[in-house]
Structure formats: C-alpha cells, structure tokens
TORSETI-429470 format. One line per field, with one value per atom (N, C-alpha, C): residue in one letter; atom name; y, x, z. Coordinates in steps of 0.001 Angstrom, whole numbers. Each point is the difference from the previous one (the first is absolute). Layout:
% residues N
res c(A | ...)
atom c(CA | ...)
yy c(Y | ...)
xx c(X | ...)
zz c(Z | ...)
END
This chain:
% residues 82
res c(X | X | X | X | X | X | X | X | X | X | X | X | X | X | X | X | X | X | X | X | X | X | X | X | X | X | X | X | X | X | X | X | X | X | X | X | X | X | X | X | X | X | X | X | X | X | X | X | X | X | X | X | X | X | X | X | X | X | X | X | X | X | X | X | X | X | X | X | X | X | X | X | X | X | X | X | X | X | X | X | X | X | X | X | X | X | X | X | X | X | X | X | X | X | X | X | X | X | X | X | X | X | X | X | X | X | X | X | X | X | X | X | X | X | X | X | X | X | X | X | X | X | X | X | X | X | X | X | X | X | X | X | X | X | X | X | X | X | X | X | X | X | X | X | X | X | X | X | X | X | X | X | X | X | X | X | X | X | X | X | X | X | X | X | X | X | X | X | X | X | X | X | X | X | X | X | X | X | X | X | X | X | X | X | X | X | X | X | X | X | X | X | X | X | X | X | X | X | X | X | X | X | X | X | X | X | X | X | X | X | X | X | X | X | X | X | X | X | X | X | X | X | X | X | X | X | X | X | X | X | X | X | X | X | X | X | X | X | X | X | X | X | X | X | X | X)
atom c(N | CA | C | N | CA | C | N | CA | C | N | CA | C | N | CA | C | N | CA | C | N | CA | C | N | CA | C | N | CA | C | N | CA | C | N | CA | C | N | CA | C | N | CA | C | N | CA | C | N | CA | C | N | CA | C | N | CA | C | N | CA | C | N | CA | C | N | CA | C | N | CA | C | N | CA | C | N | CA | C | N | CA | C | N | CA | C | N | CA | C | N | CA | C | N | CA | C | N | CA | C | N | CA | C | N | CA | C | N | CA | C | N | CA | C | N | CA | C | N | CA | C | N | CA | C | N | CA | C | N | CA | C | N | CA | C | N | CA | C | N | CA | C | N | CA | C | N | CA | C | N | CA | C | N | CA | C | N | CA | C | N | CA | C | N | CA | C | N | CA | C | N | CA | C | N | CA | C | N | CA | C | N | CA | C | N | CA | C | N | CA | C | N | CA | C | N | CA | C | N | CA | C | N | CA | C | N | CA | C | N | CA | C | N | CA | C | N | CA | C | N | CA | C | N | CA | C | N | CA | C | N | CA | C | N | CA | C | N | CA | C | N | CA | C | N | CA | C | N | CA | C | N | CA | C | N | CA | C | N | CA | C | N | CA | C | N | CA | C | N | CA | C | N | CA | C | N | CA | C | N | CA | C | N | CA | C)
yy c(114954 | -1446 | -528 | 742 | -904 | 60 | 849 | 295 | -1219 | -628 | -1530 | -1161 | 316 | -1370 | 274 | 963 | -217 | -431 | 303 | -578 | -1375 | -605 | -1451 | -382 | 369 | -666 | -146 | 1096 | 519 | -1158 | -305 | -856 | -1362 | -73 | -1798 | -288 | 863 | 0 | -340 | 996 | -442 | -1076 | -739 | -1222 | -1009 | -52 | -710 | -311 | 1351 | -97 | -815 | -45 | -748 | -1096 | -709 | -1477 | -51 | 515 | -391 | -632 | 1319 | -31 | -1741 | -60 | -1198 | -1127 | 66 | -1420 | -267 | 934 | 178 | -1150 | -310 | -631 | -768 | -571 | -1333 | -127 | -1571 | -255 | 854 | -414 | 679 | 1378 | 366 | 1743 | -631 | -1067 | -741 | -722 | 146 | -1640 | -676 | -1012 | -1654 | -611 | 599 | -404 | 800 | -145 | 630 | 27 | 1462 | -216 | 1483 | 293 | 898 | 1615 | -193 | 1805 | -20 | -963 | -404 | -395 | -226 | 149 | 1467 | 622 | 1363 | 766 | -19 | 1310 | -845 | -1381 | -60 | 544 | 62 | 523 | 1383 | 744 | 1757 | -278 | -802 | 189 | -655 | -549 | -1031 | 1149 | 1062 | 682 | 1770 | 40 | 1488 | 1049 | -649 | 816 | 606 | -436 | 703 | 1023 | 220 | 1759 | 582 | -232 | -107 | 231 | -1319 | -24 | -1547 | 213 | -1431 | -219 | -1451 | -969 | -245 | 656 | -485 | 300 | 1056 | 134 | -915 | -923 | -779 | -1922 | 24 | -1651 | -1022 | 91 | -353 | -600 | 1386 | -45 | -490 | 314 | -675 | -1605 | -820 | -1264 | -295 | 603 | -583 | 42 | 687 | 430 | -1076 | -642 | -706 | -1288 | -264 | -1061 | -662 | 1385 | -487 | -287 | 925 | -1 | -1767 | -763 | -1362 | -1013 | 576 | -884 | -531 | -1380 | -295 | 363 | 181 | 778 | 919 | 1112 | 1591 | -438 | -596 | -478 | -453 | -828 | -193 | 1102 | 694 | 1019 | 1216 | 370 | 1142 | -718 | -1281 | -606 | 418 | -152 | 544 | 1400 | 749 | 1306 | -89 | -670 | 531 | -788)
xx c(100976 | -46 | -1361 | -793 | -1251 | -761 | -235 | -451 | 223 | 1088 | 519 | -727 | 198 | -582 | -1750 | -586 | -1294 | -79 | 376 | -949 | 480 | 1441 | 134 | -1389 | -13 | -1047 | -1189 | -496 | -1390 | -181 | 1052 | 669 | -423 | 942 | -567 | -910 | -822 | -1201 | -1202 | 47 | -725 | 302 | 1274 | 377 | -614 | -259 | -816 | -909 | -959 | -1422 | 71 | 754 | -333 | 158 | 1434 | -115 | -1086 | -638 | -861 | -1245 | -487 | -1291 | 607 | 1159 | 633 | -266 | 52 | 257 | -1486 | -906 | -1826 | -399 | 605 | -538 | 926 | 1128 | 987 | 407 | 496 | 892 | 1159 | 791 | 1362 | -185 | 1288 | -520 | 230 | 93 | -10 | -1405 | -410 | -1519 | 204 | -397 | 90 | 982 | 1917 | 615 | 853 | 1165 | 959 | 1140 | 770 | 426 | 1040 | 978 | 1509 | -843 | -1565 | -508 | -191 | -172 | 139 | 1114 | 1267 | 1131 | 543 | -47 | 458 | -637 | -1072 | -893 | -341 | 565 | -291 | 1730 | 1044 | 1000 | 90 | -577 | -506 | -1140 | -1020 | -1472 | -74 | 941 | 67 | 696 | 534 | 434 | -419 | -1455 | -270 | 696 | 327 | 597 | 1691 | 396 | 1197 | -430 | -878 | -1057 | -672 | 356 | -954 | -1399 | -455 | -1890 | 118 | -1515 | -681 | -1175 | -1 | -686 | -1402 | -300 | -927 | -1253 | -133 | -984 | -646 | 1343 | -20 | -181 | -968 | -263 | 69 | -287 | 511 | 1628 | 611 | 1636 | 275 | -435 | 890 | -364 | -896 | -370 | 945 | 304 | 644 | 1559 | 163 | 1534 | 110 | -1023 | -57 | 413 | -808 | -169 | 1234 | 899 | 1455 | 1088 | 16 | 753 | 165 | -1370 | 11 | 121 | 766 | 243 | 1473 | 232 | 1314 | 1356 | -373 | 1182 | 30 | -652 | 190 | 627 | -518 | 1058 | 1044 | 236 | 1574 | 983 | -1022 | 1202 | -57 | -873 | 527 | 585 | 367 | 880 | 1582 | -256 | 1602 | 700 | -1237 | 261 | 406 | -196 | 160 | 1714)
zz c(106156 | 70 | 454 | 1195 | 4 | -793 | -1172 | -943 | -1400 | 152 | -581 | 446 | 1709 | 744 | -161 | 324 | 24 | -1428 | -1507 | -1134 | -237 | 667 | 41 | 921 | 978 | 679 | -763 | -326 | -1006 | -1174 | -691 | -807 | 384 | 971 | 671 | 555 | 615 | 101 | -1145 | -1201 | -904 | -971 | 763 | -862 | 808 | 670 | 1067 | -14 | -202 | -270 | -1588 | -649 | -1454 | 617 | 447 | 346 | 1149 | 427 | 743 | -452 | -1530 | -533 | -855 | -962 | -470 | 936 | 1370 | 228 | 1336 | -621 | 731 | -1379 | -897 | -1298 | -468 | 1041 | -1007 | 1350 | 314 | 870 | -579 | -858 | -530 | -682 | -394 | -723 | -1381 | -593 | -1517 | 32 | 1521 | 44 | 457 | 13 | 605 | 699 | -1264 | 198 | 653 | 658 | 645 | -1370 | -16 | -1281 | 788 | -1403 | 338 | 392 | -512 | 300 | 1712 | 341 | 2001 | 381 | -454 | 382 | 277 | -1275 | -340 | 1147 | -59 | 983 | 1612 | -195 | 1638 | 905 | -1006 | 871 | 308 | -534 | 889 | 730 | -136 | 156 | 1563 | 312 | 1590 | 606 | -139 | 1102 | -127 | 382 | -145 | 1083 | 1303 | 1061 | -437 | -1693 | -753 | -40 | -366 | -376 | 989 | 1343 | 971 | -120 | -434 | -318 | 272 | 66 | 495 | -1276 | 554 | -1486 | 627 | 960 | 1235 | -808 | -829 | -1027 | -1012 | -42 | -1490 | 527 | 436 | 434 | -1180 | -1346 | -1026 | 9 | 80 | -118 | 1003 | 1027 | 1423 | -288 | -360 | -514 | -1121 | -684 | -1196 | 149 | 1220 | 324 | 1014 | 803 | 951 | -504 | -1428 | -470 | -245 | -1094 | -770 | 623 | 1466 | 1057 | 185 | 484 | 274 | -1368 | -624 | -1155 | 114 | -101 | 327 | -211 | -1664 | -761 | 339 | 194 | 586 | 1608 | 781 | 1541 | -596 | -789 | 30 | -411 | -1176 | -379 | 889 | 994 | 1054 | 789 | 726 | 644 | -689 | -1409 | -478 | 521 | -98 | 112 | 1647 | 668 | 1234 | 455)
END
C-alpha cells in the first residue's frame, strides 16, 4: 500500500507544478475568465493535506485557490455542504 500512496502523492504533486506553471501566466486555468476547468480542479486542488502534502511550494495555486474560495457562489455552496 505505501507504494499506492507515494505515486498518488508523486501524481499530485506534478499536477501542481502544471497548475502552478498555468496560473504563473493566466489569472484562471482558461485565462482571464473563471470558467467549469476552475471549478473541476479547484475541488481536489483546495485540500492537499487529503494526500498529506502541502501547496506551500505552489504560491500561484495557493492564490488561485485563495481567490475561488472568496467567491460568493463557491461560500454558499460549501455552506450547503456543511
């Protein structure tokens, strides 16, 4: 089994470094606009401590995760969830 968990990690890690290099060159991972490719990948991408890893690398992502987080519609709908 750790042999599973380390290449998930390995995995989300180098998914990281892409949205990272992606969003060193767009506010959004579409550009300009906020669109369903920052919906999709901000609901794994806001919680790296699932995989136990940190985003502490990725100042990009932690900004863009920061950003969507304070978007109204995303607060109302984790208010549902809770």
């Amino acid at each position: 089994m750790p042999v599973a968990i380390e290449r998930y990690q390995n995995e989300t890690l180098r998914l990281f470094a892409v949205l990272e290099s992606r969003l060193s060159e767009a506010e959004y991972l579409g550009g300009d606009h906020y669109s369903i490719a920052d919906i999709s990948t901000w609901t794994w991408a806001k919680k790296p401590e699932y995989a136990s890893l940190s985003n502490d690398a990725f100042p990009n992502l932690q900004r863009w995760i920061e950003q969507i987080s304070q978007r109204p519609a995303v607060q109302r709908g984790l208010e549902k969830l809770l």
